[in-house]
Every structure is written in structure tokens, then in C-alpha cells.
C-alpha positions as CSV (number, residue, x, y, z in Angstrom):
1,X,41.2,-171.5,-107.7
2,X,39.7,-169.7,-110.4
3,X,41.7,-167.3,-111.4
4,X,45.3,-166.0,-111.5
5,X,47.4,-163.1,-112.1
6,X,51.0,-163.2,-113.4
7,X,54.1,-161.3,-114.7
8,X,56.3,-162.6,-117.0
9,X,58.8,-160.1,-118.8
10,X,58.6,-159.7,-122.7
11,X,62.2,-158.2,-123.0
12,X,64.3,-159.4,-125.7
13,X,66.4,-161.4,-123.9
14,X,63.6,-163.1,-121.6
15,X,62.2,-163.8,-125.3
16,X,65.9,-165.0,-126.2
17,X,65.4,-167.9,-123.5
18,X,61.9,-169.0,-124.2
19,X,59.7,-166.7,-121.9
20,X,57.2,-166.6,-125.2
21,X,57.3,-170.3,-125.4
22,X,56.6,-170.2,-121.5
23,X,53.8,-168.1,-122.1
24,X,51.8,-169.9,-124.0
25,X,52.5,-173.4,-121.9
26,X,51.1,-171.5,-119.1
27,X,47.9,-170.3,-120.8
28,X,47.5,-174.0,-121.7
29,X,47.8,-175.5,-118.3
30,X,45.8,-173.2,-116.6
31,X,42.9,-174.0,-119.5
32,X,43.2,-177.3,-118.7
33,X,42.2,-176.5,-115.3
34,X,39.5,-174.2,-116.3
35,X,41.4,-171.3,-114.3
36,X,41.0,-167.8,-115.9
37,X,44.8,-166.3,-116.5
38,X,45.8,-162.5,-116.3
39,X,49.0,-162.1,-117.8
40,X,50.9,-158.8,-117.7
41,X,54.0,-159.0,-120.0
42,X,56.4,-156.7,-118.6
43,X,60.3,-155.6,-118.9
44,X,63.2,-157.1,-117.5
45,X,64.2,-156.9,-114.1
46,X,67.6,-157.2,-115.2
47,X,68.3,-160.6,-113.7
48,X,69.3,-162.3,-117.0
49,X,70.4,-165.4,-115.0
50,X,67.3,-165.8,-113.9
51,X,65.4,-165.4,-116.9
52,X,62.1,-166.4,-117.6
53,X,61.4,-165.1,-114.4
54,X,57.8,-165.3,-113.2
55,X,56.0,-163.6,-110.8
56,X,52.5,-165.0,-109.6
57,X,50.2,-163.0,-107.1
58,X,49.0,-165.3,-104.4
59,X,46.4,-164.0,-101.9
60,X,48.2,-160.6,-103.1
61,X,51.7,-161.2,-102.9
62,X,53.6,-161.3,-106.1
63,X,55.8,-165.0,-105.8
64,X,58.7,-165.6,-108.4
65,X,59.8,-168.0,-109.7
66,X,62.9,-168.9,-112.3
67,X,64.5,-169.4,-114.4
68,X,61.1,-170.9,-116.0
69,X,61.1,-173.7,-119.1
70,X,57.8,-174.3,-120.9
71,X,58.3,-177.6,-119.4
72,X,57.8,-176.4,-115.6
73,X,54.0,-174.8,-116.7
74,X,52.0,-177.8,-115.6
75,X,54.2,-178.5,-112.5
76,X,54.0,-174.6,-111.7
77,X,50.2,-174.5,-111.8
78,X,49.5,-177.7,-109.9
79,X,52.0,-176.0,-107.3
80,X,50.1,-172.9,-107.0
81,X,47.0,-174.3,-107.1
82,X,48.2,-176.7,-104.1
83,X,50.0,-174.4,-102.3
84,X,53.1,-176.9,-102.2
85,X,56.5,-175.5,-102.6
86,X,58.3,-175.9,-105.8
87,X,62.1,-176.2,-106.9
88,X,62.4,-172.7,-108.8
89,X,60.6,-170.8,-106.2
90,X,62.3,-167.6,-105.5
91,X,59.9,-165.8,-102.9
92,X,59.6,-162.0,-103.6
93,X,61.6,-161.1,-105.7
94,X,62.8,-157.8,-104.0
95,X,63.7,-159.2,-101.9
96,X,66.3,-160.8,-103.8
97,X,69.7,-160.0,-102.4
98,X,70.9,-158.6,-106.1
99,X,67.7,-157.0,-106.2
100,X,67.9,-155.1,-102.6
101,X,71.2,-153.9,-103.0
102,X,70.2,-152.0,-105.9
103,X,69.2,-148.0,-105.9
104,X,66.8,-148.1,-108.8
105,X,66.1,-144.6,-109.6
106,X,65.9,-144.9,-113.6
107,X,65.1,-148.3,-113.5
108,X,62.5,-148.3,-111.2
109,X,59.2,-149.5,-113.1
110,X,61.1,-152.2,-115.1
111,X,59.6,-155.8,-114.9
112,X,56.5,-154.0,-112.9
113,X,54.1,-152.4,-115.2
114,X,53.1,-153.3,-118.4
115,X,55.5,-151.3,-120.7
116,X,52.5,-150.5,-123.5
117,X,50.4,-149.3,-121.0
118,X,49.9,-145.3,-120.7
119,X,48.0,-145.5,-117.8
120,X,50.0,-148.3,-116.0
121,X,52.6,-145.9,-116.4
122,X,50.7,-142.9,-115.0
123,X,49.6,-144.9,-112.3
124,X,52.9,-145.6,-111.4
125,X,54.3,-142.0,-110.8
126,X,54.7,-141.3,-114.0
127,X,54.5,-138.0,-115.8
128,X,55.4,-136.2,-112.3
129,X,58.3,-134.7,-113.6
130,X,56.7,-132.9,-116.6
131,X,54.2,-131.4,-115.0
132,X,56.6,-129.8,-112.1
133,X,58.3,-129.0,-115.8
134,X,54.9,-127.1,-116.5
135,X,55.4,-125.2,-113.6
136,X,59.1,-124.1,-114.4
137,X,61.1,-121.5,-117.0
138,X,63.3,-123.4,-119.3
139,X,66.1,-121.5,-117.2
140,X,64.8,-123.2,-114.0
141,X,64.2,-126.4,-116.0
142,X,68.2,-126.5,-116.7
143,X,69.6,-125.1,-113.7
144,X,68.0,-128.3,-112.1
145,X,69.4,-130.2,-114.1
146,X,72.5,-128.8,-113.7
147,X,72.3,-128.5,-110.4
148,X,71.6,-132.2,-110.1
149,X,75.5,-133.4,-111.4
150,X,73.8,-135.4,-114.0
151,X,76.5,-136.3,-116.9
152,X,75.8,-137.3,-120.2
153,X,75.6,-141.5,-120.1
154,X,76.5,-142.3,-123.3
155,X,80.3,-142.2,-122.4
156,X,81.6,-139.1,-122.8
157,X,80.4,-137.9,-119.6
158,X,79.8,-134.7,-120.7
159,X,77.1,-132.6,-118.2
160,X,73.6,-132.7,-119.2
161,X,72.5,-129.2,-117.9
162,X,75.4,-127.4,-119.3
163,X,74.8,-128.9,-123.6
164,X,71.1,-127.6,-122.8
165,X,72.5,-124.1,-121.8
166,X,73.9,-124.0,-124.5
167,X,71.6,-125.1,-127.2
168,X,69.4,-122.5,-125.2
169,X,71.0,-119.7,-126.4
170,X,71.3,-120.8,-129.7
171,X,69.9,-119.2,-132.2
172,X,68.0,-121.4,-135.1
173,X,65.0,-121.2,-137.1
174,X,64.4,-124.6,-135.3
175,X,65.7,-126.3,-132.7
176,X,66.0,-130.0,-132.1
177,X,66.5,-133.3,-129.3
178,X,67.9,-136.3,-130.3
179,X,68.0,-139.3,-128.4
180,X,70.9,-141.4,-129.1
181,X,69.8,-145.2,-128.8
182,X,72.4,-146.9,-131.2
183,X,73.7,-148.4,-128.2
184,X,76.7,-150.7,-130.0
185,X,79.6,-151.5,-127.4
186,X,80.0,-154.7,-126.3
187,X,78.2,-156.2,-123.0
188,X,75.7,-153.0,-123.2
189,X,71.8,-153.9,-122.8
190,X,70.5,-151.0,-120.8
191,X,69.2,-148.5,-123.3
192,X,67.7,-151.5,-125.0
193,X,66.2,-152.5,-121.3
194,X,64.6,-149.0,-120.7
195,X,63.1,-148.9,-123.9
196,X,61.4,-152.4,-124.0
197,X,60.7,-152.1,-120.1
198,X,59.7,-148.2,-119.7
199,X,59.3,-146.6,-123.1
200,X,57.0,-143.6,-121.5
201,X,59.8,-142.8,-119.3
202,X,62.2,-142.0,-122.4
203,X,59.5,-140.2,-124.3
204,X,58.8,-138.2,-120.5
205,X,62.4,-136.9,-120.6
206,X,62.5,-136.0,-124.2
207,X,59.4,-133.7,-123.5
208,X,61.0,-131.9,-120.7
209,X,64.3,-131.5,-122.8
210,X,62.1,-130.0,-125.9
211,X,60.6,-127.2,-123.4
212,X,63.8,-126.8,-121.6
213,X,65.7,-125.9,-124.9
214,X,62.8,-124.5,-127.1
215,X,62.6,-127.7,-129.2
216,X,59.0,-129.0,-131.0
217,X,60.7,-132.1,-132.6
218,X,62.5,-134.9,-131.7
219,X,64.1,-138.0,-132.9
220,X,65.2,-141.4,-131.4
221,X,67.6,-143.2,-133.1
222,X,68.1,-146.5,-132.4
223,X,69.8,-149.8,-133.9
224,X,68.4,-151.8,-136.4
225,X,69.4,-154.8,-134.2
226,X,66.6,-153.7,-131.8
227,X,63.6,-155.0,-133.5
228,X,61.7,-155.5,-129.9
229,X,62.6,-152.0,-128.7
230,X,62.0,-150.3,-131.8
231,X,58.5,-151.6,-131.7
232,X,58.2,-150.9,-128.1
233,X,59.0,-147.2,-128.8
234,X,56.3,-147.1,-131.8
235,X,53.7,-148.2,-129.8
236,X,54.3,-145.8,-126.6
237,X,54.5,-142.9,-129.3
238,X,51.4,-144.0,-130.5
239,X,49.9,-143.7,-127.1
240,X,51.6,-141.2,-126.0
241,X,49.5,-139.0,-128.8
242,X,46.0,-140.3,-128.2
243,X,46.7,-139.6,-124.4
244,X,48.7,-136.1,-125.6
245,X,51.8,-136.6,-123.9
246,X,53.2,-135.6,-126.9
247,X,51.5,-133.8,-129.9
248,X,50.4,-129.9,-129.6
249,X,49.5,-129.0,-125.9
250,X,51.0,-131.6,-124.0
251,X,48.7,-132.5,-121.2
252,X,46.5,-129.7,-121.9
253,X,49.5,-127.2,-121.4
254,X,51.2,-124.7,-123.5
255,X,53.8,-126.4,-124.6
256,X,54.0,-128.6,-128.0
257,X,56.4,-131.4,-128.5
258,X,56.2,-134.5,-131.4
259,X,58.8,-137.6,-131.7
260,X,59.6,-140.0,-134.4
261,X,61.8,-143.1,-134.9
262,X,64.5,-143.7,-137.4
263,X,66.2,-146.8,-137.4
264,X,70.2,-147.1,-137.9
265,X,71.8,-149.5,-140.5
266,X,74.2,-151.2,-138.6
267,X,77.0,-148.8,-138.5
268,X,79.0,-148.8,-135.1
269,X,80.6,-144.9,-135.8
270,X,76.6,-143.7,-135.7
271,X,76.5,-143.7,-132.6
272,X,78.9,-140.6,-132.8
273,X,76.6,-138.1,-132.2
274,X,77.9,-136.3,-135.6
275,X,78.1,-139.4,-137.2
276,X,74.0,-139.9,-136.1
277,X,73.4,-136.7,-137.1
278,X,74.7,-137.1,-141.3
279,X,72.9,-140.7,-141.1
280,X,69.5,-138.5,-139.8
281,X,70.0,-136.4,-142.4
282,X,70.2,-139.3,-145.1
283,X,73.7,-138.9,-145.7
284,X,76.6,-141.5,-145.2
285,X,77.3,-142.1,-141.0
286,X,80.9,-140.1,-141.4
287,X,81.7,-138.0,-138.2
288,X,81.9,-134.1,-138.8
289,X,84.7,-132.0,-137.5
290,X,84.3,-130.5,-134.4
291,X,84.0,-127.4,-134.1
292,X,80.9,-126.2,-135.2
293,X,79.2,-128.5,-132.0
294,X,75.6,-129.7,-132.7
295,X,74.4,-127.3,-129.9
296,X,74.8,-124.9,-132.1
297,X,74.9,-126.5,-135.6
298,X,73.4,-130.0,-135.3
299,X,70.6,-131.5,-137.3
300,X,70.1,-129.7,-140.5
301,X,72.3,-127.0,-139.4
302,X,69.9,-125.7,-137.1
303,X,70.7,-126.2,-132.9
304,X,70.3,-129.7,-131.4
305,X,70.8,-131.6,-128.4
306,X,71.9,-135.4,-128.7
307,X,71.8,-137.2,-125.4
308,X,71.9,-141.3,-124.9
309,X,68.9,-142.9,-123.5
310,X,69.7,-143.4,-120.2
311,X,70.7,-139.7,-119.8
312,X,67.2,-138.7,-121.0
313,X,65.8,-141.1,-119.1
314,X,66.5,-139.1,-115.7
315,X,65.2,-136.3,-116.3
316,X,62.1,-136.6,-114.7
317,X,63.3,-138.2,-111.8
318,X,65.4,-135.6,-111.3
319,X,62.4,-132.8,-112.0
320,X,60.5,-135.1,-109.5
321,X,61.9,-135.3,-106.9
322,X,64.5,-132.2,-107.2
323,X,68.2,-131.5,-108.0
324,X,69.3,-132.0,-104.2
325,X,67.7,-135.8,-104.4
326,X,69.5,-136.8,-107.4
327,X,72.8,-135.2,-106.2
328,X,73.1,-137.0,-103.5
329,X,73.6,-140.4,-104.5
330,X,77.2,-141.1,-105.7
331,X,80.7,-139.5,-105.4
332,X,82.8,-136.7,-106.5
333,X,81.9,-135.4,-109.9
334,X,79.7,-138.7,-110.6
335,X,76.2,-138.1,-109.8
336,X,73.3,-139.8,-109.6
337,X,73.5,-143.1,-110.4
338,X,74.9,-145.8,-113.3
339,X,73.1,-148.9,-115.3
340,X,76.0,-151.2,-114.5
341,X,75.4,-154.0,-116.8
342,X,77.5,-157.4,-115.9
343,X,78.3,-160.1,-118.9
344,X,81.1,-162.1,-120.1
345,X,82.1,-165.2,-118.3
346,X,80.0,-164.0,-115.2
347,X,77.8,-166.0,-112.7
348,X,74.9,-163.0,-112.4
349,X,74.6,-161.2,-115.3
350,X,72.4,-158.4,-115.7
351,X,71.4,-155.2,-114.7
352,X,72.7,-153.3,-111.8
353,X,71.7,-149.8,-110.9
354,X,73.7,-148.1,-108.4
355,X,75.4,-145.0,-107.2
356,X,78.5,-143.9,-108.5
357,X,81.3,-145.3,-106.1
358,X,81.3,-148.8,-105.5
359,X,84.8,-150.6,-106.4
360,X,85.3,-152.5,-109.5
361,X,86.0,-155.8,-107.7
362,X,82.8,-155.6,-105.4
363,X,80.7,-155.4,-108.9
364,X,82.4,-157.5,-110.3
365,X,83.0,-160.9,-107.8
366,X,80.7,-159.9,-105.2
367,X,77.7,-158.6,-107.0
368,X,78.6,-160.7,-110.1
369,X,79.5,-163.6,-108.0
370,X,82.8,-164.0,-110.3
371,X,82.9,-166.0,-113.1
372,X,80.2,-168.3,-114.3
373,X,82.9,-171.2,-115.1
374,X,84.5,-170.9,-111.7
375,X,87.9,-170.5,-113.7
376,X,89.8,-167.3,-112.4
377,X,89.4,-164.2,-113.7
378,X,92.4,-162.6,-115.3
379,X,90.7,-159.4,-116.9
380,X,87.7,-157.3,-117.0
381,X,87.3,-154.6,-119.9
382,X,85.2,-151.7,-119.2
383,X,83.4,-149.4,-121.9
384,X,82.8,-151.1,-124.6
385,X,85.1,-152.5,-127.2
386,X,87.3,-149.4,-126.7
387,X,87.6,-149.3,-123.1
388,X,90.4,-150.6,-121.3
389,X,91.4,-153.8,-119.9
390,X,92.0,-154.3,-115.9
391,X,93.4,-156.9,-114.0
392,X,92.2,-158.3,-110.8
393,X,95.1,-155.8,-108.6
394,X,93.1,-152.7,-109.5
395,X,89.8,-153.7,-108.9
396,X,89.6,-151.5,-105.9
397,X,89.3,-148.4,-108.6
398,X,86.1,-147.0,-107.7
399,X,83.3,-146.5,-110.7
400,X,83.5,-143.5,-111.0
401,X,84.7,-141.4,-114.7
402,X,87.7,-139.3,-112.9
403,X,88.9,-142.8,-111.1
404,X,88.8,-144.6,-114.3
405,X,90.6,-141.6,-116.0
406,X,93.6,-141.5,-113.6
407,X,93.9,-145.5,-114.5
408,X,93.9,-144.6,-118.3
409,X,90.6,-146.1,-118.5
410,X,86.9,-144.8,-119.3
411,X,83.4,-146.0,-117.6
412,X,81.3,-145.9,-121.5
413,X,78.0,-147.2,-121.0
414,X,78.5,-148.9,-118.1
415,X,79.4,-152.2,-119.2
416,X,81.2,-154.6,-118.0
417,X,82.7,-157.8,-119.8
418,X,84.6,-160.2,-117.6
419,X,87.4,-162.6,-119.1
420,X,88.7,-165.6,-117.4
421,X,91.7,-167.1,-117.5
422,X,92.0,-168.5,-120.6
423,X,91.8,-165.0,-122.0
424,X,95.1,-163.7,-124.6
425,X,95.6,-160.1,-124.3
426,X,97.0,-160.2,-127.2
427,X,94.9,-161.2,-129.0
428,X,92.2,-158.7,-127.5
429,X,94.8,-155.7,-128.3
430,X,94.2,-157.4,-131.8
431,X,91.0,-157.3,-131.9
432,X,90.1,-153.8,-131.3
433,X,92.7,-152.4,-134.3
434,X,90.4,-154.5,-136.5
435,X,87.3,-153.6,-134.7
436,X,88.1,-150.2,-135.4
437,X,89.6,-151.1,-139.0
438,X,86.2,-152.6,-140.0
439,X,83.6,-149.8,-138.2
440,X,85.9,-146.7,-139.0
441,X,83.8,-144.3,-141.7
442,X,87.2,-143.6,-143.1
443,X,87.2,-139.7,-143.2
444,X,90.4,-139.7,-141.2
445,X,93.5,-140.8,-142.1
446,X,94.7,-142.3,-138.1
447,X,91.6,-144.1,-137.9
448,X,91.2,-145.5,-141.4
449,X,94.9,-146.3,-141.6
450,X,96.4,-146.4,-138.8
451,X,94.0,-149.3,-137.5
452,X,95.3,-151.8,-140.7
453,X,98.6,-150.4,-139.4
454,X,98.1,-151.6,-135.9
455,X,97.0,-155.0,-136.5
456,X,99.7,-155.1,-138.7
457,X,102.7,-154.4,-136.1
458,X,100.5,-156.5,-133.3
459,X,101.1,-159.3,-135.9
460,X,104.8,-158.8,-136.0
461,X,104.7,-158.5,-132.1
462,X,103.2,-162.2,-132.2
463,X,105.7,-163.4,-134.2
464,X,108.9,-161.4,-133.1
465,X,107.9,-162.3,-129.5
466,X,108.0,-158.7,-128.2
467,X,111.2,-156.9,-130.4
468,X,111.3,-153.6,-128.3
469,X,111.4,-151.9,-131.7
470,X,108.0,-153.1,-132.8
471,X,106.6,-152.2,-128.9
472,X,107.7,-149.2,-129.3
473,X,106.0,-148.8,-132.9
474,X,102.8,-149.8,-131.7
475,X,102.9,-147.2,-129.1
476,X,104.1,-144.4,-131.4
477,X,101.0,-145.7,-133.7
478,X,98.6,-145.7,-130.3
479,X,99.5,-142.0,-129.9
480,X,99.1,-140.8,-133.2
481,X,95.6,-141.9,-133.0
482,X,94.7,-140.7,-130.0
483,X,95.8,-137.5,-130.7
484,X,95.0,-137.3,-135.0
485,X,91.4,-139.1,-134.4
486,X,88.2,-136.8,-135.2
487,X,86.0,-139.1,-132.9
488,X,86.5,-141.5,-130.1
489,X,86.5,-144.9,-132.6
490,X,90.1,-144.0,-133.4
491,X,90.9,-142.0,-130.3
492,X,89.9,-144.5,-127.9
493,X,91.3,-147.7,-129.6
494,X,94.3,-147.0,-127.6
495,X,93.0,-147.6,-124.7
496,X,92.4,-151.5,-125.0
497,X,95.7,-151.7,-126.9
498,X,98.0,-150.3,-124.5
499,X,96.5,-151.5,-121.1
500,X,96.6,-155.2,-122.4
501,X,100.4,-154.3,-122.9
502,X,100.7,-152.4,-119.6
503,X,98.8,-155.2,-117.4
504,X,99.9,-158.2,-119.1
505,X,102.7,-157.7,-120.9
506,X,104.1,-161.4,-120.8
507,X,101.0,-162.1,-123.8
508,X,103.6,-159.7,-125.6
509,X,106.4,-161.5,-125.3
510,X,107.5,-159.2,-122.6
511,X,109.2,-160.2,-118.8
């Protein structure tokens, strides 16, 4: 054998567990051997157990293998070479069953192409949506989106086509899109995913948003804590230019559309779109009272549309292959599908793109595969650091935003943290009032105070052993800030709070 072709993903967290390390003891063993390596560092897959995950094309067909040490390179190479079988050999990998019960739609090219690569992307079906774009109004642009169900996937849930309509018909001496990547909550690793796996893809939907709402300009904000995606984004814009996808005359069309990075400071409230928007502007992250929206008065006053990453991101899927295609994957109001993303005390965590629809507990213990301990799981929290906590007896609530609404809970980003049984509610409840005590930008007053107040009153829960009087203050306090917030950090910290007291009140003090 003279020569060999890998994968081998260059995601943060395959770099997290050595897949850099693994690199280079593979160049080194297959020197040794005076074999010629190809290496194509790609995204994730998304199958974080599983990490380094290799893929090596034998005769044509891509074999996997994981998760891979440094350690295994020599044993790997003499394997391949021989054509024995080895200990971490996986077969193809979609065929994995985690991998084949999956509807990748947005997630698609992840872990397959080289993510720097402007033609590996083009090559790979890329860019199709735009140019259908080309072909389109920016009416018929939006009423495809809107006609497709998609829903803003940041957490609010808020439909896509109908914030374009509107920024539309603004009026502005300029007009604005900004993608939202400070992706903050707890167990959340998708945004960071698509933009270290499929960076073209995010810059693809940006485009079609700038025509569809008159915009030249956009911005991508994203977290200082991404260092990998943030250079991953850098370098697709910089190809994205020399092979004008974005710059004047995209493609060689009419239409002109430019993109730059700013990177956050660590602030957990700027990913509040309002919030994003002062920080953009150089100001402190505070969030701005609503109304005026940012459709109308966003970025420098002028019209702008703030969407997350993964909303962005399916846009030219949708433009691709059509509003009806889109629409009909999932349920209800939810379409399309959700980056379901799986960590905590979980046996398979990672990535899971799916339709809207499937029940918590089939995510969670059958995809999952349960807890990675083998203890029993008591809760799951859903959301993010403010969604709410579930026990196992509702995990027949389908994911879906109006199902999690009718159980006082919200979908977020899609993530999902699983807690076993060792798990104080309590405690948790806790935890978010001082999560929110230390994040809050401290314009208004239930936020800022009323989160000192609630850790406060959880404290003399703790030690009074549930008084009722003292329940019954924290839920008077959970009220006031869910109805006296200005943004969701103070809004939503009721949700933890009161479904750790509604699902397990005994951690309370409570029979």
C-alpha cells in the first residue's frame, strides 16, 4: 500500500480529546512505512462518544474507526495495511444506528468535506439555494420561507419569514443581518458545530437573508470562548471573497452582500438580541426596551434582522429544495427540523438532528442510551440554564415548542442536560437565581434584584425545611420576574425554579 486517504474531524471538541495529537501519530506511522497520507480534517459528526473518530477509504469505502488515541496509530496502520480487523473498528459510519436514525437536513455536510474548502463545499450541493435566490423577488424569497414553518432557533421560536416581512418594509438609510452565534446555555454545541463543520453554509444563508430584506452588510457575532469557530468563520469569509460569494456581485449576479466578525466578551445577556446589538455598537451588553423591535430600529437605529445560526443556516435548504420539502418534516407549528444536542450524565452524547416530534424519553434513554453512569435518571433540564426541569413521568412530552409550553417549559437551543440521581433540586433552583444574579446587565430592577432576592429565600427554604410562608415568597418573587423582566434572563429564571419545586418538591422540604 502506497498511499491512503483519511478523515479525521478538527472540531473543537474532537481537538478536546486528542484528535490533533492523533493526527500527527498517524502521519508518523504511515512515514515509517513509506505510505503517502491524504488527510482531510473535517467537522464533527456529532458523535462526541466516539470522538476521534476516523474514517479511512479502503478500495473506496470510507471505514471508521473510534474513539482513536495517538497510541492506536501504529496498530491502525499495520491493520489497514493487513487487512485484519481491529478492536475500534466501526464499519461505515452511516450506517451507525445513531447515525441512520438521524434526518440531517442542516447538518448534512458535517464531518464530510473539508470545512475550509470553497469548492469542497460547492461540490457538495452547495450554493444551490442562492442561486434559485437569484432567480426569486425578495417577496418570493420570504414567502418561501414563510411558507416553509421555519421558526427562529435561537429559543424564542419566533417565525423566520414573518421578522424578514417585516424588516422588508422598513424603511432605513441601511438595513442590516445579524447572526446571533453567542450560543451560551448550558449543554449547547450546535451553532459552534455548524460553524467549525460547514461555515459556507452560514455565510450561504446570510446572503439570501441580505437580498431577501435589502441588506449589503452583515455581522456574525459569536463568543469569545469560540476560538476554533471564530477562526473557522474568518477563513470561509476570506474565501468566500476571492470566490465572490460574498463581496459586490455575488456569483456574478446583481446583488451585493459583505460580512464581518465581531467577537463577544463573555457576557451571557448578549445573546439577547438587543443586548447583541448595544455590545455591536460598542456600548455596554444592557438589553433595550422593547418596543422599538430591531426590525425596525436595530443596529445603529437603522432596520436589522438578528437570527441564531442554526436558523440562518436553513435557509438554503429550504430555497433548495422548496417550502413544501421543509414543511414537511415535523409536527404542528414545529417545522423542519431541531439540532438536538444530548450531554450531562448521558451514554451518547452528541448531536442529533431530527424532526420536530419525537418524545422526550425516546431522545433521551433510547437515542441517549440513558445515563453514562448507569445510575437512574431523576431529571432532565431542557433549554439552557433557564429552561425547566422534567422528571422521568413526562418524558412522553413531545419536542415540540407548544408541547413544552403546555408543561411550563421551553425547547431553547435544543439542549438537553441529563441529571442522575444524585441530583438536588434544590440546589439547581439555587443555582439559576445566582446564575441570573451574576449574568443580569442590571437595567431592570426584577432581574438585578430580585435574583439576590431569590437565592436568598431558597436559602431560608433550606434551612426552614419548606415553611409554606417562604414557598409561597419564592413564588410571589418567581412571578414578579416573569412578568417585570425586560428580557428572558429574568423572565425565564422561573422556569427552573418552580418546576424543581413542582416535580420534586420533597428537595424542598415538602411531602
Amino acid at each position: 500500500m502506497n498511499s491512503l486517504r483519511m478523515r479525521l474531524p478538527k472540531d473543537a471538541a474532537a481537538i478536546a480529546l486528542g484528535a490533533d495529537k492523533v493526527a500527527r501519530a498517524l502521519g508518523t506511522a504511515c512515514r515509517k512505512r513509506g505510505i503517502t497520507l491524504e488527510m482531510t480534517r473535517t467537522g464533527s459528526r456529532g458523535l462526541f462518544w466516539l470522538e476521534p473518530l476516523l474514517e479511512v477509504d479502503v478500495d473506496g469505502t470510507l471505514n471508521a474507526f473510534g474513539p482513536v488515541l495517538a497510541g492506536d496509530a501504529e496498530s491502525l496502520i499495520e491493520t489497514i495495511c493487513t487487512g485484519r480487523s481491529h478492536e475500534l473498528a466501526l464499519g461505515r459510519i452511516e450506517d451507525h444506528p445513531y447515525l441512520k436514525r438521524q434526518t440531517r437536513l442542516t447538518f448534512a455536510r458535517c464531518g464530510t468535506i473539508d470545512p475550509a474548502s470553497f469548492d469542497a463545499y460547492a461540490r457538495a450541493d452547495g450554493l444551490a439555494g442562492l442561486r434559485r435566490a437569484f432567480d426569486m423577488t425578495a417577496a418570493q424569497i420570504i414567502a418561501e420561507v414563510t411558507a416553509s414553518g421555519l421558526r427562529g432557533r435561537g429559543g424564542a421560536g419566533f417565525p423566520a419569514g414573518v421578522k424578514w416581512q417585516a424588516a422588508a418594509k422598513a424603511s432605513g438609510a441601511r438595513k442590516y443581518v445579524v447572526c446571533n452565534a453567542d450560543e451560551g446555555d448550558s449543554g449547547t454545541f450546535a451553532d459552534r458545530m455548524l460553524m467549525e463543520g460547514d461555515p459556507f453554509l452560514l455565510l450561504e444563508g446570510m446572503v439570501v437573508a441580505g437580498i431577501a430584506i435589502g441588506a449589503t452588510h452583515g455581522l456574525i457575532y459569536i463568543r469569545s470562548e469560540y476560538p476554533h469557530a471564530i477562526a473557522a468563520m474568518r477563513n470561509a469569509i476570506a474565501a468566500a471573497r476571492e470566490h465572490a460569494l460574498l463581496g459586490e456581485r455575488i456569483l456574478g449576479s446583481a446583488h451585493s452582500f459583505d460580512v464581518e466578525i465581531r467577537v463577544g466578551a463573555g457576557s451571557y445577556v448578549c445573546g439577547e438580541e438587543t443586548a447583541l446589538l448595544e455590545s455591536l455598537e460598542g456600548k455596554r451588553g444592557e438589553v433595550r426596551a422593547k418596543p422599538p423591535l430591531p426590525v425596525h430600529h436595530g443596529l445603529f437605529g437603522q432596520p436589522t434582522v438578528v437570527n441564531n445560526v442554526l436558523t440562518l443556516a436553513a435557509v438554503p435548504t429550504i430555497l433548495a429544495e422548496g417550502a413544501a420539502f421543509y414543511r414537511n418534516f415535523g409536527i404542528g407549528n414545529a417545522r423542519g427540523t431541531i439540532a438536538v444536542q444530548l450531554a450531562g450524565d448521558i451514554r451518547f452524547g452528541g448531536l442529533f438532528e431530527t424532526p420536530f416530534g419525537p418524545p422526550l424519553g425516546e431522545l433521551v434513554e433510547d437515542i441517549g442510551g440513558g445515563t453514562a453512569s448507569g445510575r437512574p435518571i431523576r431529571a432532565v433540564q431542557v433549554g439552557g440554564p433557564l429552561g425547566a426541569y422534567f422528571p422521568t413521568s413526562v418524558f412522553d412530552t413531545p419536542f415540540d415548542y407548544e408541547a413544552f409550553a403546555a408543561r411550563n417549559g421551553l425547547i431553547g437551543h435544543g439542549g438537553i442536560v441529563v441529571f442522575n440521581d444524585t441530583v438536588n433540586l434544590l440546589r439547581q433552583a439555587r443555582f439559576a437565581m445566582e446564575f441570573c444574579a451574576i449574568e443580569s446587565c442590571g437595567k431592570c430592577t426584577p432581574c438585578r434584584i430580585g435574583s439576590v432576592r431569590g437565592m436568598e429565600v431558597i436559602d431560608r427554604i433550606a434551612a426552614a425545611k419548606g415553611s409554606p410562608e417562604t414557598i409561597t415568597l419564592l413564588r410571589d418573587l418567581c412571578d414578579i420576574m416573569r412578568s417585570g423582566s425586560l428580557c428572558a434572563l429574568g423572565g425565564f429564571v422561573p422556569y427552573p425554579v418552580l418546576s424543581a419545586l413542582e416535580h420534586f418538591p420533597e428537595d424542598f422540604g415538602l411531602r
